[in-house]
N, C-alpha and C positions, 0 to 999 in steps of 0.2 A: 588402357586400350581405348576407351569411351571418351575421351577428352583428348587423344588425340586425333582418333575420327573427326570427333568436330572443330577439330581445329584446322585440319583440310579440308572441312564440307566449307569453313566460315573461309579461306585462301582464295575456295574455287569461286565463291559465288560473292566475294568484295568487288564494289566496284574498281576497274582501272583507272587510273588518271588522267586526263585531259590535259591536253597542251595549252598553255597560256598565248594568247593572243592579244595583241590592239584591235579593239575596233573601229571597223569602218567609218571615216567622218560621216555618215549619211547615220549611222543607227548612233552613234555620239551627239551627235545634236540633234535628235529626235528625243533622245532623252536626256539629254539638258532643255530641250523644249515642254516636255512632259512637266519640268520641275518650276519654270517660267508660266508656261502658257496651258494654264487649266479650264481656259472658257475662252468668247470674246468678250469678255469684260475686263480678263485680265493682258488681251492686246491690246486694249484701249487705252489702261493703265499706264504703262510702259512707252506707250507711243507720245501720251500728251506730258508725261515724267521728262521725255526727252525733249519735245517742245519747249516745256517751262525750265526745262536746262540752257539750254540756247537762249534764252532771253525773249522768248517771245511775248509780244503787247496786245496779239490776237491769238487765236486757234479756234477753226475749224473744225466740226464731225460732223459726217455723214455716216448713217448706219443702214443696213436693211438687212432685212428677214433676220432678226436677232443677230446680225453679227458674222453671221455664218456664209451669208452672199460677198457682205460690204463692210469696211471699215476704213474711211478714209479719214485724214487726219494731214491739216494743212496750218502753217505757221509763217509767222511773219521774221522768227529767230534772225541769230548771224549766219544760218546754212553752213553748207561743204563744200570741200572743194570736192572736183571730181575723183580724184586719185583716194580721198576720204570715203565716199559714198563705197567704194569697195572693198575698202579695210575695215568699215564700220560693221561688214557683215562675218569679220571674221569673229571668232570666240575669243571673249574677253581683250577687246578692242575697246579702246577705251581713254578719251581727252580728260577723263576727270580724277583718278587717281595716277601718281605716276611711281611712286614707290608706299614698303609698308608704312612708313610714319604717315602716310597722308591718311591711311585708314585708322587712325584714332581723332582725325576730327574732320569727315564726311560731313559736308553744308551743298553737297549737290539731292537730287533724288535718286539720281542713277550712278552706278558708279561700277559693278561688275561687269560690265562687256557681255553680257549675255541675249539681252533683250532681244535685236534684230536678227540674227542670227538662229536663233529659237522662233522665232517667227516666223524668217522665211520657209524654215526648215518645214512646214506642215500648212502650208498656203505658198499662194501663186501671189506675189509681193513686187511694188514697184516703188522708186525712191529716185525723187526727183529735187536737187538742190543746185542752191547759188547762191553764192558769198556776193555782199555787196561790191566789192573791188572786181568782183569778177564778170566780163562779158558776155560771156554764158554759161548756162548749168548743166549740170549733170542728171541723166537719166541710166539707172541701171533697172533690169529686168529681174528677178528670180523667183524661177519653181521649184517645191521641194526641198528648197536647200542649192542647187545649184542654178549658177547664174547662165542666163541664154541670150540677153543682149546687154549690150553698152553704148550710149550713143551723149551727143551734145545736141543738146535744145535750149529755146530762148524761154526762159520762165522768170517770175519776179525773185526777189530775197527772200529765202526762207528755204522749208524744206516741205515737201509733201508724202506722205507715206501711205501707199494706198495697199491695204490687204487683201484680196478675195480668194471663195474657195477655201473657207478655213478647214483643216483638217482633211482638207480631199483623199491626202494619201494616205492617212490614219483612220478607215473610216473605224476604228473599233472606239477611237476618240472621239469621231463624231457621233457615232451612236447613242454615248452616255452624254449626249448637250441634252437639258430639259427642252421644256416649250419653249415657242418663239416670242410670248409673251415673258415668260421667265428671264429666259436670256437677255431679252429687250429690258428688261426691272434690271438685271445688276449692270446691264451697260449704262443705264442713267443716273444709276449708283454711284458708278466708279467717276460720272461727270461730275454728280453733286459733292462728292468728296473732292475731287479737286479744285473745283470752283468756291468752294468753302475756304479749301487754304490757301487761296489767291485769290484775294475780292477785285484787287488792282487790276487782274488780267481778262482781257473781253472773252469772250468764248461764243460759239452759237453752233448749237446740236440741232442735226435735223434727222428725221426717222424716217424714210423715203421722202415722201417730197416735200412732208409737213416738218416745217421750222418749232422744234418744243420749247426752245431756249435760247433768246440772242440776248444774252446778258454786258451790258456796255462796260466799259474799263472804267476803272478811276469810283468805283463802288465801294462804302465803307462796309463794313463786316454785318451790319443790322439790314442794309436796304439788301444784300447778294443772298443772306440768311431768309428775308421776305420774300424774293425773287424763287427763290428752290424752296423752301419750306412753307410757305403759305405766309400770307400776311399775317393773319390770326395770331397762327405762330410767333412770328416774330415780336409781337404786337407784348406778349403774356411773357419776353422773356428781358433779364437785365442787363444793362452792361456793366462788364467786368473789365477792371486793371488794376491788379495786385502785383506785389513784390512779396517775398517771402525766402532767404537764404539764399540759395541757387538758382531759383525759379522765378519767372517773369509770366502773369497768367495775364490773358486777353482775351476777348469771345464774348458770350453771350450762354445767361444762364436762365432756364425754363422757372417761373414759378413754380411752387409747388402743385397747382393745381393743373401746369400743363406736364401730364404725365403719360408715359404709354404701358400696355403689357409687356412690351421686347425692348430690349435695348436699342435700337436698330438707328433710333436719332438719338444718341452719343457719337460727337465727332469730337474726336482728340489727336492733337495735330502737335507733335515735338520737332520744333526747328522746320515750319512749313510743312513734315511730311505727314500723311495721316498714318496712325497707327492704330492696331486694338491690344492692350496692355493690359493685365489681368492686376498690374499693381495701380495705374492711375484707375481703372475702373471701380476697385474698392476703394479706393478715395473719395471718388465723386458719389459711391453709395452712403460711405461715410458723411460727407458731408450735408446730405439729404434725409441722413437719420431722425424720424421723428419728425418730419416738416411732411412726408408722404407713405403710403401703406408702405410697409417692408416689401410686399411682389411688385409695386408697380413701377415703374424706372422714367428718370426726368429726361430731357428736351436739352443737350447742351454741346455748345459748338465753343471749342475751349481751344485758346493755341499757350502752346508751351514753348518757351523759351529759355535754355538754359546751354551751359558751356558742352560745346561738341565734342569733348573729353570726356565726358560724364557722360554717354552713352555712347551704348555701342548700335550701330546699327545693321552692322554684319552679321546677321545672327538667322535670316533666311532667305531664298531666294524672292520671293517676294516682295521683301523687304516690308511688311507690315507689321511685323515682330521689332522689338527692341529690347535691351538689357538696361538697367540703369546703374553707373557702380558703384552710387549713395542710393540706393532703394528705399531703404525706408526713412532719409531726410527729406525724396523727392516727394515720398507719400504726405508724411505730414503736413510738405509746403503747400503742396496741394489742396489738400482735405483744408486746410488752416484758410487758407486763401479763397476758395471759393465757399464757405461757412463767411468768410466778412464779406464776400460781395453780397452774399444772398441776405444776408443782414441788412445791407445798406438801403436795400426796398421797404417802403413804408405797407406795402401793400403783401409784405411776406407774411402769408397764414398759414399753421400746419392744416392738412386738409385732412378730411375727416379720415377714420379708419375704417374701410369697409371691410366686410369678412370673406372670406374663401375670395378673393382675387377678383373682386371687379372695382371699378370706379365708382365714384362717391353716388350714392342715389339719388335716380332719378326722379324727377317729381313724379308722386304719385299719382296712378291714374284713375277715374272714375268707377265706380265701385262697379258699374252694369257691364265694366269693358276689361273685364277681369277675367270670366272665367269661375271654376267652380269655388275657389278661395281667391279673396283677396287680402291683401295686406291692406292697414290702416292708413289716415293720412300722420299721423302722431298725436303724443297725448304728452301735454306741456309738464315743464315741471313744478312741483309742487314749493307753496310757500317753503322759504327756508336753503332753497336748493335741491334737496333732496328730491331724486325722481320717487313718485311712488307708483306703486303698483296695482292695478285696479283690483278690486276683489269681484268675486260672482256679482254681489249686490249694489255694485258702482260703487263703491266707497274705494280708497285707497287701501294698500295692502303689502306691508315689505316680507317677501317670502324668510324663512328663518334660516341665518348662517348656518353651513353644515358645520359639524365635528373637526374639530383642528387634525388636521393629518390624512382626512376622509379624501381630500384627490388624491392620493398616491394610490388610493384603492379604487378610485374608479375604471369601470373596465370597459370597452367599447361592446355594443350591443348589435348583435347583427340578425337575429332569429327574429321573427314576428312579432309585435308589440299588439299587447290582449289587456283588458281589463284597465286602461290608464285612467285616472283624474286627475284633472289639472290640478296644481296647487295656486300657480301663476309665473311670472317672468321677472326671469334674472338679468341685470343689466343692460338691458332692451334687445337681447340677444338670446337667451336660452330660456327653454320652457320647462319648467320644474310638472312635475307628473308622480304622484304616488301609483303601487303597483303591488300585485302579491307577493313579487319578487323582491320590491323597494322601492326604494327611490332613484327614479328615471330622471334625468335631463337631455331635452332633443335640442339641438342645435337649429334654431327656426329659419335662420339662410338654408343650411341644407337641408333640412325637411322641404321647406319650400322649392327650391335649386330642384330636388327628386321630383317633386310633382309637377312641377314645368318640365323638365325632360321627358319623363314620360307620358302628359298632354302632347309635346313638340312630336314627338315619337310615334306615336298613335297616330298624328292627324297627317303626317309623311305616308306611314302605311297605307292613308286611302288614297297617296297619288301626293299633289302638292301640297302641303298646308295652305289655309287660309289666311290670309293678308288684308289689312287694311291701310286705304287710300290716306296719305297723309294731306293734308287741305292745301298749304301751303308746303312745296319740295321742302326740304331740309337742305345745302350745298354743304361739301363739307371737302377743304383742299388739302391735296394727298402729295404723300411724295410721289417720283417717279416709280420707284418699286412696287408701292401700295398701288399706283396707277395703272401698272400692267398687272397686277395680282386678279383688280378689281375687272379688268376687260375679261380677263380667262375665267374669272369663278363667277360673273355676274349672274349666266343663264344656269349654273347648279340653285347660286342662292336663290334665284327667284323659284324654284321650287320649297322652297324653305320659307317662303312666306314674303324674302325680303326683295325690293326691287329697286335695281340702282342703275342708271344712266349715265352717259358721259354728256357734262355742260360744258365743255372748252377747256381745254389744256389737259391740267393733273388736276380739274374740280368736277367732280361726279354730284349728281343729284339723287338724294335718296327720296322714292317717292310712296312706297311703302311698304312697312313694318309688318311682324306675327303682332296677333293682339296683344300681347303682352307686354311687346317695346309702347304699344299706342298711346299717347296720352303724356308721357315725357318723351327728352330729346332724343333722337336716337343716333344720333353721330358718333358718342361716346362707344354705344354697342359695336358700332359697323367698324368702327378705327381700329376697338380689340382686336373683332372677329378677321379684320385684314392684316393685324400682327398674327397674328397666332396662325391663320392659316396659310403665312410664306413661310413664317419658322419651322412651319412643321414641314412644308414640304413636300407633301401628299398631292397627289395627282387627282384634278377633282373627279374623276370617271371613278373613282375607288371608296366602298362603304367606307373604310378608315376616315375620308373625307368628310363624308357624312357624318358622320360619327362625332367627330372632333368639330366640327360647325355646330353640332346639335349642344354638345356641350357649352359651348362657348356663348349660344343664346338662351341657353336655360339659365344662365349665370345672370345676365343683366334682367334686371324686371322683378328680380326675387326680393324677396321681404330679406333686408340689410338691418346692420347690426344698430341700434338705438331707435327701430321705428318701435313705438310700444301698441301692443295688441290690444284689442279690447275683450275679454274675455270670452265672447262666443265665440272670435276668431281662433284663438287661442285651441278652443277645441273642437274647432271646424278642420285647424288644423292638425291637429293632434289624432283627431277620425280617419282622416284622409290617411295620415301615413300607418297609421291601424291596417288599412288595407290594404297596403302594398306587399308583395311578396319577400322573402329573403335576396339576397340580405341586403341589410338597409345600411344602402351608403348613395352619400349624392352621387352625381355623375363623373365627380376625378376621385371618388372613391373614399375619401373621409367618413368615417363614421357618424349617421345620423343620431343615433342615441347614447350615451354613457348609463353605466348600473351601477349603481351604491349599493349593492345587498343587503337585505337584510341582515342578515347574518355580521357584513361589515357595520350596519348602524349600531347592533348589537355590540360589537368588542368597543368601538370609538367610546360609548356611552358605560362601561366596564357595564352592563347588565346580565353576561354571562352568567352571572350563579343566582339571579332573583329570579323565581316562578314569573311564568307568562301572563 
C-alpha cells in the first residue's frame, strides 16, 4: 500500500512536458553571438580575419572607450557588392567554403558565416562596401540584429565596418566587460596578434584620437616584431628557418635570457592563423629545456607551415583551437626545429637557474640599502673548482653529505624554529642548522622571500611604503596589454613603494623602486609584476591585489640560489626567521625549513641498539 501511495504522490508532483519550439531568429543569434562575440577584442578579431580575407594591403582601427563606444575597421580589400553586403549578414553566409570537402583544407581565416551577423546581433552596426568595377557602394544600417536602412553611396574600394554601442541590448553582457583599460589591453592584443602574422600588411590603430600604431606594409617578420614588441625585444631574439617532415618553421626565437613569468609573448601562428595549442606549446617548452628556469617561459613569434589536411581547424567557434592529425610528428618537428635554430646562435647560453620563480639575480645592492639583513655580494670559488664553504673562522668548510636514503625522510617543518646553530651552506642555496630536534635545512630564498614580505607588509600597514628615487629613470617597452595593465595599476603600485610613468607610446618610465629593488635593475621586477598581475586578473581596488603584488616583490631582491653567505649572515638570518610566527612558509607557501630527525639520523646510521 506504501509504494503505491508514492507512486501517485511521485505522478502528481512530475513535472509535465513542454512543447518543442524554434526559436526566434533575434534570441538564435543572440546566442550564436554569445559563442562568437565574448568581448571587443573578439569583434575586432573577426572584423580585420575578414579584412585579411579580402585581400587587403591596408587596415584601419579606430577604437574608444575600450571598444564598448567604437570599433571601426576600414580596408582597402576587393569589397562587396551590394546585394552581398546583405546576405553577408545572414547566418553562415559565406564566399569561402562552398561544400564539406572544402572544409578539410581551410587556407582562409574565416570561414563559418557567423562573424557579422553575431555582431550586428548585440550592437548598432554599419557596413559600407565597393567593388572596384563597381560605380558605387553599398551602405547598410543594422541594430540588434535587424536591419533599418539600405542606401547607395559614393565611397572608395574596400569595405568599412563600423561597430557601436556594443552590447546595448544585452546589458547583462555588458556588465561582465572588465575595465576600459583591460578591455583596451586585449584589443591591442588581438592587433598585435594579427599584425604578427602579416608583416606584409600595413595596419594603423588609433585609441581615440591618439595614433598607437601605423605600421607600413612590406615589413619583414624582425622590423613588425620590433615595431609591437619593443626593439630590445627583438634585438635578444633569433631568426629561424627550419624544415622538419611536414613542418616548415619561420619566426623569431627569444634567447634564453629573454624570458617572462606568463606565457603571454608565445605567438604561434599555423598557416597565418594564430592559435594557442597545448601541443606546439609543450614543444616549444621542450625545446627550451635546460637553456631557462623550468617557471619561466621564452619570447617567440613562430609561423607554422604545414599541409591543410593535417589539421583541422573546425574545432571552435573562435577558431583559435586546432587538432593536428599527426600530433605527435608535428610535436617533434617542432621541438626538433626550433632546438637547431636556437643552437645556431653563438650567443646561446643556459641562464642561470634561480629558485622559487624569479629571474636571474640581480646585482646585488649596497649593504646600508638593505634593510635589516642583507644578502652578500658572492664568494668565489675555491682552487680546484670546488665551491667551498666558509666556516665560523673564515676558513673554508664542506658541510657533511647526509645518510644515503635521508631525503625521502625529510619532512617539511612549520612550527617555530628555537635553539638552531648553523652548521653552514649547501649548494649556495640551503642552510644546514643542527637542533634538539635534528638536523634542519632552511631554504635561504624563502627564508629570505618571508622576511621581505613581511618588511613589504608592515610598512603598507602604516600607509604607503617607502620608495626610493632612482637617479637616472629606468625605460622599459611594453606590450600593449602590459601598457594598459600599467595605466590602471600605476597609482595602487605607487603605494607600494613602486613609481612608474608613461614616456610615449607602450614605453613607461620606472622612476622608483621599495629599497629592496634599489641598487640593481628593476625592470625585470616590474615586467614580472605586470605578468602576473593581468594573469591574475584581480581588480586593483581588492586586498587579493594587494596581496598578490606584495608577493610578487618580495620575490625579486631576495638572496637567489648560488649567492654564498658569509657566516654572520648566515645566522643573522637564521635569527630572523627564529622570530617569525607559525607557520613558516614563504609567501606562495613552500616550506621554509625541512627536519631530519633525530630519530631518523639515528636509524640511517643503524645506531638504534648502541647506548647514547
Amino acid at each position: 500500500m506504501g509504494e503505491a501511495v508514492l507512486y501517485l504522490l511521485a505522478m502528481e508532483t512530475s513535472i509535465p512536458p513542454k512543447a518543442i519550439r524554434l526559436l526566434p531568429e533575434e534570441v538564435s543569434n543572440q546566442i550564436a553571438a554569445g559563442e562568437v562575440v565574448e568581448r571587443p577584442a573578439s569583434v575586432l578579431k573577426e572584423l580585420m580575419e575578414n579584412s585579411l580575407d579580402a585581400g587587403a594591403g591596408r587596415i584601419g582601427v579606430e577604437v574608444a572607450a575600450g571598444g564598448r563606444r567604437l570599433i571601426r575597421v576600414v580596408d582597402d580589400g576587393v569589397g562587396m557588392l551590394p546585394d552581398d553586403l546583405l546576405l553577408s549578414l545572414e547566418r553562415h553566409a559565406t564566399s569561402k567554403v562552398a561544400g564539406v570537402e572544402d572544409l578539410t583544407h581551410i587556407a582562409s581565416l574565416g570561414f563559418r558565416g557567423e562573424a557579422l551577423p553575431s555582431i550586428a546581433a548585440v550592437s548598432r552596426m554599419s557596413l559600407r562596401s565597393r567593388t572596384r568595377d563597381a560605380e558605387a557602394g553599398g551602405l547598410v544600417r543594422v541594430e540588434g540584429g535587424r536591419v533599418t536602412s539600405v542606401e547607395e553611396v559614393g565611397c572608395p574600394v574596400g569595405t568599412l565596418v563600423e561597430v557601436k554601442d556594443l552590447f546595448f541590448n544585452t546589458p547583462a553582457r555588458r556588465k561582465f566587460l572588465k575595465s576600459q583599460a583591460t578591455e583596451s589591453g586585449h584589443l591591442a592584443g588581438a592587433l598585435v596578434r594579427l599584425a604578427l602574422a602579416q608583416p606584409q600588411v600595413a595596419f594603423r590603430y588609433t585609441v581615440g584620437s591618439q595614433v598607437t600604431y601605423d605600421l607600413p606594409a612590406g615589413q619583414d617578420l624582425a622590423s613588425r616584431a620590433g615595431s609591437l614588441l619593443g626593439r630590445a625585444t627583438a634585438e635578444a631574439m633569433v631568426r629561424l628557418h627550419e624544415e622538419e617532415g611536414p613542418l616548415r618553421l619561420e619566426g623569431l626565437a627569444g634567447l634564453p635570457s629573454l624570458n617572462r613569468s606568463a606565457a603571454d609573448q608565445i605567438y604561434t601562428f599555423v598557416n597565418g592563423r594564430f592559435v594557442r595549442d597545448k601541443v606546439l606549446l609543450h614543444a616549444i617548452y621542450q625545446a627550451y629545456r635546460g637553456l631557462m628556469p623550468d617557471n619561466r617561459r621564452p619570447v617567440v613569434v613562430l609561423h607554422l607551415s604545414l599541409d591543410p589536411e593535417l589539421v583541422d581547424v573546425n574545432v571552435h567557434p573562435a577558431k583559435t583551437e586546432v587538432r593536428f592529425t599527426q600530433q605527435q610528428q608535428v610535436h617533434q618537428a617542432l621541438a626538433g626545429a626550433l632546438r637547431r635554430g636556437l643552437g645556431r646562435s653563438r650567443t646561446l647560453r643556459p641562464t642561470p637557474q634561480p629558485s622559487a620563480g624569479g629571474p636571474p639575480p640581480a646585482r646585488p645592492q649596497p649593504m646600508a640599502e638593505r634593510g635589516p639583513w642583507t644578502p652578500p655580494r658572492s664568494v668565489s670559488p675555491s682552487p680546484g673548482g670546488r665551491v667551498a664553504e666558509p666556516s665560523p673562522q673564515g676558513g673554508p668548510r664542506e658541510p657533511a653529505v647526509l645518510p644515503a636514503g635521508s631525503a625521502n625522510r625529510l619532512r617539511p617543518m612549520y612550527t617555530k624554529a628555537e635553539e638552531l646553530v648553523v652548521i653552514g651552506q649547501l649548494h649556495g642555496l640551503y642552510v644546514l642548522c643542527s637542533s634538539p630536534q635534528g638536523l634542519i635545512l632552511v631554504d635561504q630564498h624563502a627564508a629570505h622571500e618571508r622576511l621581505t614580505y613581511e618588511r613589504l607588509k608592515a610598512g603598507l600597514a602604516h600607509g604607503e611604503m617607502p620608495r626610493q628615487g632612482l637617479l637616472t629613470p629606468q625605460t622599459l617597452e611594453l606590450t600593449p596589454g602590459e601598457a594598459a595593465w600599467a595605466g590602471e595599476q600605476a597609482g595602487q603600485w605607487a603605494r607600494l613603494g613602486l613609481e612608474l610613468e608613461p614616456f610615449g607610446g607602450n614605453t613607461w618610465a620606472i622612476r622608483a623602486v621599495p629599497p629592496h629593488l634599489a641598487g640593481g635593475d628593476p625592470r625585470p621586477a616590474v615586467r614580472d609584476l605586470l605578468s602576473q598581475m593581468s594573469a591574475s586578473g584581480l581588480p586593483v581596488e581588492t586586498p587579493e591585489f594587494v596581496e598578490t603584488a606584495l608577493r610578487s616583490l618580495a620575490c625579486h631582491g631576495s638572496v637567489r640560489q648560488g649567492q654564498r653567505l658569509k657566516p654572520a649572515e648566515l645566522e643573522e638570518l637564521v635569527d630572523q626567521i627564529c622570530t617569525l610566527p607559525p607557520p613558516l612558509t614563504c609567501p606562495h607557501g613552500r616550506p621554509v625549513m625541512l627536519l631530519l630527525s633525530r630519530h631518523e639520523l639515528d636509524r640511517s646510521f643503524k645506531r638504534g641498539s648502541e647506548p647514547s
